[in-house]
N, C-alpha and C positions, 0 to 999 in steps of 0.2 A: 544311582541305578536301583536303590531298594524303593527309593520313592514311585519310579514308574513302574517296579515290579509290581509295587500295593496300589497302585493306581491312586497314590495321595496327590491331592491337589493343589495343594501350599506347602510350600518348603517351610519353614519355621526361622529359617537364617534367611529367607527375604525380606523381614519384617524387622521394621526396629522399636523395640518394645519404649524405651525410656528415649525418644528421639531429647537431641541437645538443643537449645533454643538459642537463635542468634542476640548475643547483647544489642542494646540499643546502634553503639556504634559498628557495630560489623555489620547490620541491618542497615544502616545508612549506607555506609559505604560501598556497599552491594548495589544498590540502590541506585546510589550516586555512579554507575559504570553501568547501566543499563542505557538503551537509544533508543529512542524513536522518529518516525518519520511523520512529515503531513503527506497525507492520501491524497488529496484532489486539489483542486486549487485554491489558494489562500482567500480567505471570505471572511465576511463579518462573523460575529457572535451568533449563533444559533440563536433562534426566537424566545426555543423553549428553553433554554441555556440562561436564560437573564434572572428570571425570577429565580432561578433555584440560585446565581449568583447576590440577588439582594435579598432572602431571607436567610441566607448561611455569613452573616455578617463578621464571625471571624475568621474565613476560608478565605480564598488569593480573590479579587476584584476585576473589574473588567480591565482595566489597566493592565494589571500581571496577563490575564487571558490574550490581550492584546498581542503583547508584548510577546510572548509564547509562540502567536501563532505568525509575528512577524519575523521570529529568529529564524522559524522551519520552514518561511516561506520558499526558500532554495532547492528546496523539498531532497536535503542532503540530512544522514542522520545526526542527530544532537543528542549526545548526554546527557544525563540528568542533571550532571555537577555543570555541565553548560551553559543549561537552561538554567537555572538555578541563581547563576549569576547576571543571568538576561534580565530574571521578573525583578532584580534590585531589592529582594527581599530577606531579613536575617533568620528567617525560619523557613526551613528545608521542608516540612508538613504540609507550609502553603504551596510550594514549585509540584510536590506529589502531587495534592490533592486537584491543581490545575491541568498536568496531564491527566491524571484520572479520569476528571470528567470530559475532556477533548477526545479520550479514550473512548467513554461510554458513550460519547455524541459520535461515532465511528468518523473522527475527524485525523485522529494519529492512530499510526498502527509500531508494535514492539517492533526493533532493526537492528542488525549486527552493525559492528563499526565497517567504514568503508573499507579495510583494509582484509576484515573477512570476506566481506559481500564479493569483491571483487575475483576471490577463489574458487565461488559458487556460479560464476557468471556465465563460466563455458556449459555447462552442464544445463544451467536453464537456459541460457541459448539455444540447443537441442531441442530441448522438450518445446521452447515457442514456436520454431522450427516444422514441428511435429502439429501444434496444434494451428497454424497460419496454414495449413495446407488442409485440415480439416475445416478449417472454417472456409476457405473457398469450394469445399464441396458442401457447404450446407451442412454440415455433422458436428461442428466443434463446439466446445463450451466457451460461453462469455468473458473467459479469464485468462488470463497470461500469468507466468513466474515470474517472479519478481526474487531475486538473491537478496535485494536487501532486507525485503520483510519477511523471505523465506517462507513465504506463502502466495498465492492468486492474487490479482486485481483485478478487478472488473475491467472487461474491455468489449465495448457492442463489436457485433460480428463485421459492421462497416467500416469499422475503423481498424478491424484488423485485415480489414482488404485493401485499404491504404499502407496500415504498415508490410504486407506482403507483397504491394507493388515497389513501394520505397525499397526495401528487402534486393527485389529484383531489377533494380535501377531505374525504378521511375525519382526523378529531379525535383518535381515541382508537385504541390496538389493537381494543376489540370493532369498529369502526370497517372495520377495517383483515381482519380476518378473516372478517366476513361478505361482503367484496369477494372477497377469494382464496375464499370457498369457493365463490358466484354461481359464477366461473369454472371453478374446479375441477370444480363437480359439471356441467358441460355435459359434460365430457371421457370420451371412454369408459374411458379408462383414464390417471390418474395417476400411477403408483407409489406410495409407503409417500402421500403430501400426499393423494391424493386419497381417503383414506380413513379419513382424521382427520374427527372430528366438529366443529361448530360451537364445543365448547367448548375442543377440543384446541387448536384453530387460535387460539382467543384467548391461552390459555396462550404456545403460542411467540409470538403476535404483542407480548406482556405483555414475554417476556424477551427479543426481539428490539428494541423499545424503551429496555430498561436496560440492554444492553451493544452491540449493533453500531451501533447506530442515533448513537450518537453518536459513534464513530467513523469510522463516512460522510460525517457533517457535519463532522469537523474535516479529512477528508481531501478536503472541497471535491464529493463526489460529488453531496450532497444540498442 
């Protein structure tokens, strides 16, 4: 109370003067109980990903990176200590420093274990809910919740008019494409979607079923 009387602006007890450092192993082990997930779909080695792999000659190798990004191809999250044991490697520095950079290449993103993700799932349910009805009005943002990464994914506005039809019992892509185009074709003006034919829109809505679409659903979105 005297704080806000004087109108002070930092507490003094929010602050920790002599912060305590974690040992080496409590830092691992930390470490080692962290998850992450693959984002999009499982691909080769970034282009620009290689060189900075063959002049850091004692960091994890294309093999380990491989190997990484074939474990999280299920696009379910994996531990560090999981991963870990994937790259077949006896130093823990290399499995880090191999997320790290799939990290920086915005290839994996941080994930609670599935056993959180799954408690957060009703609630962003709601909110995609919320935002699938925006995007059929033209207003919504490109992203969807995701509980496992506890943050957005990018998701174009056409594909979230497919998941809105799906949503509302459309079966099939044809399904799913004569929903977004109903909508589409009220709109004065769509950009490049709104001027795709009835059969184009089944086409992406065909490849949007064999590759994103289950990636939504293992990322808890759908």
């Amino acid at each position: 109370m005297r704080d806000f009387a004087v109108n002070r602006l930092f507490r003094r007890d929010y602050w920790v003067k002599d912060p305590r450092p974690l040992t080496p192993r409590e830092r691992d082990e930390a470490l080692r109980r962290e998850h992450v997930v693959l984002e999009g779909p499982r691909a080769d080695l970034p282009p620009s990903l290689r060189p900075v792999l063959a002049l850091n000659r004692i960091g994890p190798g294309d093999d380990a990176i491989a190997r990484l990004l074939d474990a999280l191809g299920d696009h379910r999250p994996r531990s560090l200590a999981d991963l870990h044991d994937v790259t077949q490697s006896a130093d823990f520095e290399k499995t880090l420093q191999a997320v790290t950079l799939l990290r920086g290449y915005g290839r994996l993103a941080v994930a609670l274990p599935e056993t959180e993700a799954v408690l957060a799932r009703r609630d962003a349910g709601r909110l995609n809910l919320r935002l699938l009805g925006l995007a059929a009005e033209g207003r919504g943002p490109n992203v969807l919740a995701s509980p496992v990464t506890g943050g957005g994914i990018e998701v174009s506005r056409l594909h979230q008019l497919f998941l809105r039809s799906r949503l509302e019992g459309g079966r099939k892509p044809a399904d799913w494409a004569r929903d977004a185009l109903a909508i589409l074709a009220r709109e004065p003006f769509s950009g490049d979607d709104g001027t795709m034919s009835a059969a184009e829109l089944e086409t992406r809505a065909t490849a949007f079923a064999q590759s994103e679409l289950p990636i939504l659903e293992a990322l808890m979105i759908v």
